[in-house]
Every structure is written in C-alpha cells, then in structure tokens.
C-alpha positions in Angstrom: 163.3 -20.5 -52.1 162.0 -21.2 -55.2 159.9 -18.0 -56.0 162.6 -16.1 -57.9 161.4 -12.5 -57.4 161.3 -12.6 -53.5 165.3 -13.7 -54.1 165.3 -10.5 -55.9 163.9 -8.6 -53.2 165.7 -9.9 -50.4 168.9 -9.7 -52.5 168.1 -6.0 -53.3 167.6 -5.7 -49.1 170.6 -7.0 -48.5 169.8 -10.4 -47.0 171.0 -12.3 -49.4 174.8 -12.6 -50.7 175.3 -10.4 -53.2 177.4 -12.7 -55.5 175.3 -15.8 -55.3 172.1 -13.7 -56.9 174.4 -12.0 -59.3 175.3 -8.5 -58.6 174.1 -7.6 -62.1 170.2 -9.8 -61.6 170.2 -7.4 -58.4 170.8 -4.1 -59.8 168.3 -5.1 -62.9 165.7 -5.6 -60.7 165.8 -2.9 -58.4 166.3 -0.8 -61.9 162.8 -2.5 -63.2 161.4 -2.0 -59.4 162.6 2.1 -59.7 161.2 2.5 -63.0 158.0 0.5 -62.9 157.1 2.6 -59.9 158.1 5.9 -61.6 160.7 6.7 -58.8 163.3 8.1 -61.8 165.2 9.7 -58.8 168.5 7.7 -59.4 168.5 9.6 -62.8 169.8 12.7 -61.0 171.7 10.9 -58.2 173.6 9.5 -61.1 173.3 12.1 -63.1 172.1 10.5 -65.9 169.9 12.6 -69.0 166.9 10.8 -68.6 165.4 7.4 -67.5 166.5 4.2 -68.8 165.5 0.5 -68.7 169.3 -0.7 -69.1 171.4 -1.5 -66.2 173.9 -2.0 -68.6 173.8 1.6 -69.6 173.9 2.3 -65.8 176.8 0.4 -64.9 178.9 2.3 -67.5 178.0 5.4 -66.7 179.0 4.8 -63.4 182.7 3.4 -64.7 183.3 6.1 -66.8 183.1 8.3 -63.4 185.3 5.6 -61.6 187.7 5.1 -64.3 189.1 9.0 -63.3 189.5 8.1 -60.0 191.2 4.4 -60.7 192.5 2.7 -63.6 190.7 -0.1 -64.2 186.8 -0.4 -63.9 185.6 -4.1 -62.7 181.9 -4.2 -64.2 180.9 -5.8 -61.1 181.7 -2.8 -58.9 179.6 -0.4 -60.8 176.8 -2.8 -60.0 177.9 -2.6 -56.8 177.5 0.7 -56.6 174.3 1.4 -58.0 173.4 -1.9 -55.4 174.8 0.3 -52.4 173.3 3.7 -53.4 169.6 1.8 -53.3 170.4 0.0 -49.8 171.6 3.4 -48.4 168.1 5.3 -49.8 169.8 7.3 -52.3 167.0 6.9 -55.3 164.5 7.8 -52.2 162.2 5.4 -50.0 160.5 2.3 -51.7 158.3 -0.4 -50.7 159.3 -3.5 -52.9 156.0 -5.6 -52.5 152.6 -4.3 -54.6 150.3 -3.0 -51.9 148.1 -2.5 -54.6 145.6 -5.1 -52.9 146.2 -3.6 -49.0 143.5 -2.3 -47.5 143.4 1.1 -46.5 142.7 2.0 -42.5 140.1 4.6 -43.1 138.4 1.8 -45.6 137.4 -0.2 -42.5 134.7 -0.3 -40.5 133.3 -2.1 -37.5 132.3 -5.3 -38.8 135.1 -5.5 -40.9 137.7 -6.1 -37.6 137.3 -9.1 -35.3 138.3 -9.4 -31.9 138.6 -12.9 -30.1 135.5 -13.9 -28.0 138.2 -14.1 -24.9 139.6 -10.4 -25.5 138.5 -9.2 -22.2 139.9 -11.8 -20.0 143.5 -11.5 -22.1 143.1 -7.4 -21.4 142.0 -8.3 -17.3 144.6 -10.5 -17.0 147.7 -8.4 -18.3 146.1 -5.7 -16.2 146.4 -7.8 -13.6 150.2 -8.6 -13.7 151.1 -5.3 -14.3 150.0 -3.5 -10.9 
C-alpha cells in the first residue's frame, strides 16, 4: 500500500512485520497516536515524569531499566518493548482511525436509514429455512 499511515497502523496492530516498517517508525507513531489523543497512560506504565513527544527518550528509558537486568541494551528491543506493551493494552484501549466524522446512533433518525425494497421477502425466506 501506498498510504503510509495505514502501514503505520497495521504495523502498530501487528499485521505487518515489525522489521520491514522499522521498529523505531512503529513505536513513533503509536507514541504520536498516544499523545495526540491525550492517552499519557504509558507515562506511568513506564514510569516516566511526564509526557513526551520523543521515542528516542522512550527507548532509553526503557534500556537503562534493561541494562540491570542484561548487559548490553540493543536499541531495537526497547522499541520492541514499548511496541509489545501497546499490542498487549498496557497504555489502555485505543481506536487508531479518527472517528471524528462517525455518526453517532442516537443522531439518526428514520429517514436517515434505508432498507432494500425486497427486505421482507429476504426476512420471509430465512424464516422459511429455518423451521
């Protein structure tokens, strides 16, 4: 697809390989996504002092925590991480596409549904089949 921030959603969902969108591009959007959105709860999952716009902040914030348990922090990982702690609904529930534009269910009315002209003879024929 050419649309670059669908890539970015469906790589933030998981349905895209992680390392061909760039672990990094992944975590900066959902980052962007978290904050445009006001949801600042990965600043106390990570425990973090306030909100930030840098994923590059993020990502060492989360190796200085790693680096006690291993060695060596891979940069990549921490990304990772962060990635992971989205997917599994750690910074809370989030709808990635602007709904802005949805219409609500108690905005419509009658005249604003329509039904097919041949809805009864669908609903008398499933009827049918099913006694």
């Amino acid at each position: 697809m050419d649309d670059v921030e669908i890539n970015l959603k469906l790589a933030s969902l998981g349905c895209l390989n992680d390392s061909v969108a760039g672990e990094d591009y992944i975590a900066d959007y959902i980052l962007y996504r978290l904050n445009k959105l006001h949801l600042y709860t990965y600043v106390k999952t990570l425990n973090l002092s306030s909100p930030t716009n840098n994923i590059s902040q993020i990502s060492q914030h989360i190796g200085e925590i790693i680096v006690k348990k291993w060695n060596s922090v891979d940069p990549v990982n921490c990304y990772k991480i962060f990635i992971n702690q989205f997917r599994m609904g750690f910074f809370g529930k989030i709808c990635l596409d602007d709904l802005s534009n949805v219409i609500q269910l108690n905005q419509l009315n009658d005249y604003t549904l329509s039904y097919p002209d041949n809805i009864n003879l669908i609903l008398l024929i499933s009827n049918s089949t099913t006694r």
